[in-house]
N, C-alpha and C positions, 0 to 999 in steps of 0.2 A: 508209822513213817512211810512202809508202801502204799498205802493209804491215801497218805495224801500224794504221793508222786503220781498216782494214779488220777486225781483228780484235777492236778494241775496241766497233765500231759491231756485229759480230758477237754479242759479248758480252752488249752492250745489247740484246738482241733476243732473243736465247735465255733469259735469265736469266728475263723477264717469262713463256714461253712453258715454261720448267720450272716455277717456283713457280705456275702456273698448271693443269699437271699435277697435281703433288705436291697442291694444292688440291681437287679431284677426287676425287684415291685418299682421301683423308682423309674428303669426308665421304660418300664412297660406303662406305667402310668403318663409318662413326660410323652411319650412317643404319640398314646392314644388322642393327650389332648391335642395335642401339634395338628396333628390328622386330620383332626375334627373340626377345631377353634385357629388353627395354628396359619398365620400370611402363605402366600405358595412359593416364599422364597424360599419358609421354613418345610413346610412339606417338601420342595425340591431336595432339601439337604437333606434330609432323612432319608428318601427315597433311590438319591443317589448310593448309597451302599449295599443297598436291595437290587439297583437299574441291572448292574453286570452279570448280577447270576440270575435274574428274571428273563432279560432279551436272551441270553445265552442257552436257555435253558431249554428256549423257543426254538432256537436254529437245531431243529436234529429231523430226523426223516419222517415224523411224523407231524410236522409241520402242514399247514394246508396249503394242496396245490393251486399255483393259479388258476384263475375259473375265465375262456373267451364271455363265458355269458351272466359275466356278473351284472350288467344292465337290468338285468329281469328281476335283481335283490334291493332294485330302487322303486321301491313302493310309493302308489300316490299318496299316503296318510305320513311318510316319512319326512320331517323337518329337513329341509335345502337350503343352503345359503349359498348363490351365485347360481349359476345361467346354464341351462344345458347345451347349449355351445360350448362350454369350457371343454378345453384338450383335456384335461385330467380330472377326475372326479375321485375324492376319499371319500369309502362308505364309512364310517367309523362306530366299531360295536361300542358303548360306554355305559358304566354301570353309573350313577350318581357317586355313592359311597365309597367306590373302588378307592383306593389314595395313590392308585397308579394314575387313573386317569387325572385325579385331582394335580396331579404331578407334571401329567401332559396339555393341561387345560391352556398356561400360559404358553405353553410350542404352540398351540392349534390356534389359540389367538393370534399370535405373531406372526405364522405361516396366512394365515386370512389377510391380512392386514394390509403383510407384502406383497402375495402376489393377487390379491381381490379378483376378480375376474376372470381371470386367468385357469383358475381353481376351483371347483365347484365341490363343498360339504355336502354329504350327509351322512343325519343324525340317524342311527338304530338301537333305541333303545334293549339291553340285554342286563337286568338287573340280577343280580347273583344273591338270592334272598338269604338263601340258606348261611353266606356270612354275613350280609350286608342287609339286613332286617329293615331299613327303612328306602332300601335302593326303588322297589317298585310303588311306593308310594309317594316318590319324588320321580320316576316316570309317569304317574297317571299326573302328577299336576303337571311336569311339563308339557305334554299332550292338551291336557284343557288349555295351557295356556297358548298353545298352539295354534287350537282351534281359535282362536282370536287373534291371529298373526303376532303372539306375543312370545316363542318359545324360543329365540335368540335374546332376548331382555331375560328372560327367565334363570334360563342355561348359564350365563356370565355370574347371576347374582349365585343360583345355588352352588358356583364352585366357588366364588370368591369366598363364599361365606359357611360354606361348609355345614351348618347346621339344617337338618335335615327333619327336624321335628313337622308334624304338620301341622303348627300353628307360623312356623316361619314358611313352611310350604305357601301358606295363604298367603302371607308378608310378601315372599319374592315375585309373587303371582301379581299382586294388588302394585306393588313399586314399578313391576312389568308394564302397568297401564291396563291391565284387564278390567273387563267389569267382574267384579266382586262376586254377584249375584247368578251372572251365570258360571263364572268358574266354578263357584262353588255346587252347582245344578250337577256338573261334569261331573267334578272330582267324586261326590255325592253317588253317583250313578256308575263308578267303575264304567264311564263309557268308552273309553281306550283299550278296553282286559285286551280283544280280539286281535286290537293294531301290536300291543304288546308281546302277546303270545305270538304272533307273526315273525315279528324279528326276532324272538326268540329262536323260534323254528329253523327260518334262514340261517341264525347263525350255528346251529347245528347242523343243519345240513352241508353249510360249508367248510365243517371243521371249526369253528371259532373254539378254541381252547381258552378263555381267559380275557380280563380286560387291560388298557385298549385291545384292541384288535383293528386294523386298517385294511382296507381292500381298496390298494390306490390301482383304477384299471384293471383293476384283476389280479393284480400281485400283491403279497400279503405282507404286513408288517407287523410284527408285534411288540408289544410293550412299549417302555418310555424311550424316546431316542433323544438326544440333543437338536435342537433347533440347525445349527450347520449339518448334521444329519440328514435331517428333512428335506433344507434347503436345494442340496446337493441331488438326492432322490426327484426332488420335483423339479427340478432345473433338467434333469437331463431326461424326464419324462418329455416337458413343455419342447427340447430340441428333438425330439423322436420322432419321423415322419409319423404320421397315421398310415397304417396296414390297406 
């Protein structure tokens, strides 16, 4: 009789501590494909429970200080979108793979869009291999495709599309409008390692902790912010005398 009381009190006790596994695998599994395959409405929603204690996590004293002479972290080999007349320039560190950034992909679109000209990107590639195993292999192709004025086409599809293998690598390369043949000469040739290793560089030197990472002017921003966020940041940069 104690016997069985003991196996039934067993029972009780394991049962909560499998379905509580089993709970786990499931959304560790829903979460990866999301990530990965998943719209970036979906990724936002994910990411959103992550956002508060990542940017938070950021604001503390070793945060990196502003830099007057961030101009000299804009390398000639580095993808631009808008004018260097523009009052405000984001340098922005991005890993392909990160799902932070995949998160802030559509802010950075929107922010483009609305103030164009106004605003001057760039791109620093900083792929974080050691989690993100296919990060720096979707930076060299985006650079080959670059080297062909292709690497804004490029940049839209690998985040829309999340897959990262290098047979889609080529795919988002080739839909970019590159020739085929010499992309593939680049990618082939690791001819970017240098330009990549560079920003990587930079972005230790400046402290980059993590991705995103923004260097609007000189002052740092990190992690995913809301698009009114941004707005607001770059609204009262654009009203800011120049020094």
């Amino acid at each position: 009789m104690q016997k069985s009381s003991l196996k039934i009190i067993g029972a009780i006790i394991l049962i909560p501590i499998v379905l509580f596994i089993l709970t786990v695998i499931y959304y560790f599994i829903y979460y990866t494909w999301q990530l990965k395959y998943g719209s970036s409405e979906a990724v936002g929603s994910i990411v959103q429970n992550l956002e508060e204690s990542f940017t938070q996590a950021r604001r503390d004293a070793n945060a990196p200080p502003d830099r007057s002479d961030w101009e000299t972290f804009v390398r000639k080999d580095n993808p631009v979108q808008g004018t260097s007349q523009a009052k405000v320039t984001i340098v922005m560190f991005i890993d392909f793979e990160c799902p932070y950034c995949q998160a802030s992909f559509p802010v950075m679109k929107e922010l483009s869009d609305t103030f164009g000209d106004a605003v001057r990107i760039v791109f620093k590639n900083y792929p974080i291999q050691s989690i993100h195993p296919n990060a720096r292999a979707a930076a060299h192709a985006g650079m080959c495709a670059h080297a062909q004025g292709k690497f804004w086409n490029f940049y839209d599809r690998a985040f829309i599309y999340k897959n990262l293998d290098e047979s889609k690598l080529y795919e988002y390369a080739v839909e970019s409008g590159v020739n085929a043949a010499l992309f593939d000469q680049c990618y082939r040739a690791q001819t970017y390692t240098k330009v990549i290793d560079q920003d990587l560089e930079d972005g230790l030197i400046l402290g980059v902790r993590g991705t995103p990472t923004y260097m609007v002017n000189g002052k740092f921003i990190e992690g995913v912010h809301s698009l009114d966020h941004w707005k607001t940041v770059l609204i009262e940069m654009l009203n800011t005398p120049l020094p």
